[in-house]
N, C-alpha and C positions, 0 to 999 in steps of 0.2 A: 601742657596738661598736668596736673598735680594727679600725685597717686596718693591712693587711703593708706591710712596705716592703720593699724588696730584701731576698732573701735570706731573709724570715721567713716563717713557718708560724702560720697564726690556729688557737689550740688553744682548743676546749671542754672548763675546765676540770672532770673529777669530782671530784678532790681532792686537798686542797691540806698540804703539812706545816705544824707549826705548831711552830717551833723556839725558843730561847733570845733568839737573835738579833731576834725578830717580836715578843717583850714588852719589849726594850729598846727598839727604835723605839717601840713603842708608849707608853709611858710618858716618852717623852723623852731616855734615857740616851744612845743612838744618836740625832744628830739625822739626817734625812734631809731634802731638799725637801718641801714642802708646797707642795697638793696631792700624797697622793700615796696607791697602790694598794699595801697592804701585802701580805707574802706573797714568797718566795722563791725556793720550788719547789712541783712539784703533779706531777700527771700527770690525762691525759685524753687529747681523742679531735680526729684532723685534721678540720679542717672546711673550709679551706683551704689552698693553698699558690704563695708565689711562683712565674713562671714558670721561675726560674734555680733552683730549689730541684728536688735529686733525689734519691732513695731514699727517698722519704717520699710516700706516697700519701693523698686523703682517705679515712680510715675507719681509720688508723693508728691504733692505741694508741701511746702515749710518754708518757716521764716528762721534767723540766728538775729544775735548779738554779740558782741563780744566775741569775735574772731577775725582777726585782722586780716584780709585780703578781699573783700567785697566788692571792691572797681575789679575785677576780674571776669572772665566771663563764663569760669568755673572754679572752685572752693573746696578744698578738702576741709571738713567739718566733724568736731567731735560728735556724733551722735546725742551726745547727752546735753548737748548747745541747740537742737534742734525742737523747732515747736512745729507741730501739722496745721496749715491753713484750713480752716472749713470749706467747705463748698458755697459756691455762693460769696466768699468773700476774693475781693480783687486783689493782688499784689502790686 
């Protein structure tokens, strides 16, 4: 389980995109550190959130980009990487 650090939101992830960019890591073309959580963007559901962090409640739907760990099946999240799902819209 990843912990928040300043400023982040712990997201449960439901699911996650799987782009161009995530089979070139994967296959090596892109190299990245090792260890590491593949995956870029997702959306899912707050399950926490730093104390400094506002306009984002637990029980929030949101989507990210551009935060490498999304095959996970939770994500610490800078806040400021976060967008709210509508209602009505599916993930």
């Amino acid at each position: 389980m990843p912990r928040i650090g300043e400023g982040e939101v712990l997201v449960k992830v439901e699911s996650a995109g799987i782009n161009f960019i995530d089979t070139y890591q994967r296959s090596g073309l892109y190299q990245i550190p090792l260890p590491s959580t593949l995956g870029l963007e997702a959306a899912g559901t707050v399950v926490e959130a730093d104390t400094n962090v506002t306009g984002l409640n637990i029980g929030d739907r949101v989507a990210y980009t551009n935060v490498a760990g999304a095959y996970a099946e939770f994500a610490a999240v800078p806040a400021d990487k976060l967008v709210p799902i509508p209602e009505g819209v599916r993930s």
